[in-house]
C-alpha atoms as one frame of an Amber mdcrd trajectory, in Angstrom:
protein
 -11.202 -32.395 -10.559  -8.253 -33.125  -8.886  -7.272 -33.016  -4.894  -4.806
 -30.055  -5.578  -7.644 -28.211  -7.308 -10.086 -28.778  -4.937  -7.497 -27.404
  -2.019  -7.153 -24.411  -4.035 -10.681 -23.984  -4.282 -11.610 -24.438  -0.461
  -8.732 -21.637  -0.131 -10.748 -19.554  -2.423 -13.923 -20.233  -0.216 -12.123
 -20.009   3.034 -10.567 -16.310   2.347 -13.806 -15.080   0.447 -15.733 -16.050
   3.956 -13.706 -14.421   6.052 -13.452 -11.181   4.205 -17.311 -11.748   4.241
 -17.188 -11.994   8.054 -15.019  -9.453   9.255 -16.584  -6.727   6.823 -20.060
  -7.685   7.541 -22.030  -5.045   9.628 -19.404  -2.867   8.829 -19.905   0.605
   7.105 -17.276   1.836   4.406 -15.831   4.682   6.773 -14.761   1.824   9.627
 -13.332   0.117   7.063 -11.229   3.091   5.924 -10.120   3.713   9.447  -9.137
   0.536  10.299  -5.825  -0.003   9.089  -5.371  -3.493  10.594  -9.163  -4.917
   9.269  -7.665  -3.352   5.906  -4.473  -5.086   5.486  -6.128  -8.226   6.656
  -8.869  -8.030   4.036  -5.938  -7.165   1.007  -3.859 -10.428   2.564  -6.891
 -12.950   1.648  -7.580 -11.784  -1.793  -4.039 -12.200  -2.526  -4.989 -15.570
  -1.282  -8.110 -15.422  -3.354  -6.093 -14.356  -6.711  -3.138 -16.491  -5.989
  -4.909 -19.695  -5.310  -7.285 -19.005  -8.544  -3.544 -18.304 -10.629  -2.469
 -21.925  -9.975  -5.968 -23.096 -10.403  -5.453 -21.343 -14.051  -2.188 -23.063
 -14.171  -3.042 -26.881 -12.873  -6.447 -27.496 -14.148  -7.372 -24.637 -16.787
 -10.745 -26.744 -17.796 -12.200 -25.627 -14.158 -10.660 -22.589 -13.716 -12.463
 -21.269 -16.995 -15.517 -21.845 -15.196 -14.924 -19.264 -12.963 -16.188 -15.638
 -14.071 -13.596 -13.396 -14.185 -10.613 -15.118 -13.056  -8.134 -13.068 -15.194
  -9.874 -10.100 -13.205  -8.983 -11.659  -9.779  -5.712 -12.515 -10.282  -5.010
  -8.798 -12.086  -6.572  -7.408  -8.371  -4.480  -9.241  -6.591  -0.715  -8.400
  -8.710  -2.466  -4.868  -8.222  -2.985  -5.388  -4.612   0.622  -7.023  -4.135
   2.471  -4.948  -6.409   0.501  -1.418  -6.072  -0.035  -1.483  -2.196   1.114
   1.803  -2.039  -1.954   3.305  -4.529  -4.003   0.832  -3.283  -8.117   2.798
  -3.241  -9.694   1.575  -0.097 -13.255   2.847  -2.340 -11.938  -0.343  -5.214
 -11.781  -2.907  -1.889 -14.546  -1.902  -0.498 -16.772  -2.234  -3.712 -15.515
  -5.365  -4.571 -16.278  -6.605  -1.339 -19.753  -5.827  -1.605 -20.422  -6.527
  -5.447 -18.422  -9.394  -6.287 -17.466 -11.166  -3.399 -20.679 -12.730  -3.373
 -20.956 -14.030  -6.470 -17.351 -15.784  -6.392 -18.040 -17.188  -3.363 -21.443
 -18.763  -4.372 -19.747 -19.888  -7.787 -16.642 -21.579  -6.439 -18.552 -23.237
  -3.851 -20.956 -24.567  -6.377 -17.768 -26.014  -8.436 -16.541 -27.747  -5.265
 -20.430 -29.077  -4.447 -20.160 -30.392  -8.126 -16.867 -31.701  -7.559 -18.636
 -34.290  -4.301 -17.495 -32.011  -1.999 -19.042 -29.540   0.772 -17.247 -26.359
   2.020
């Protein structure tokens, strides 16, 4: 794996960690009402989805290693290019059921790749 992938990667990491960190303790309904904490979250998965698009692009062999990639980068044109029917429900229950699991999963990759987020 390449330096450019691995960059993309820790960008992956870095944005999944701090949705992780700003929603955590939180309930659903202070989520919903906080319009800033909402727009903040939608700004890093287009981070997430963009940075796993060029990923797709640059080094396809370890971006098929990722579940669900197509998936991502679908939420995030649908995040960018929808905001206006954006459902705060969708956000919220990715946040909490997949989230996880693509954080744990990329940061395996980069372990793999020498490397320690």
């Amino acid at each position: 794996m390449d330096n450019r992938s691995k960059k993309l990667l820790f960008d992956v990491v870095s944005a999944g960690r701090s949705i992780t960190e700003w929603c955590g303790g939180r309930t659903y309904l202070e989520y919903e009402d906080d319009r800033q904490l909402r727009r903040a979250v939608e700004r890093e998965f287009e981070v997430i989805g963009e940075a796993l698009n060029r990923l797709e692009q640059g080094d396809p062999e370890t971006a098929a290693r990722i579940e669900d990639l197509r998936r991502i980068v679908g939420f995030r044109n649908r995040i960018i290019h929808g905001y206006d029917t954006i459902d705060d429900a969708t956000v919220w229950g990715v946040i909490e059921g997949r989230l996880p699991r693509l954080i744990e999963q990329v940061s395996d990759l980069l372990v793999q790749a020498g490397e320690h987020d």
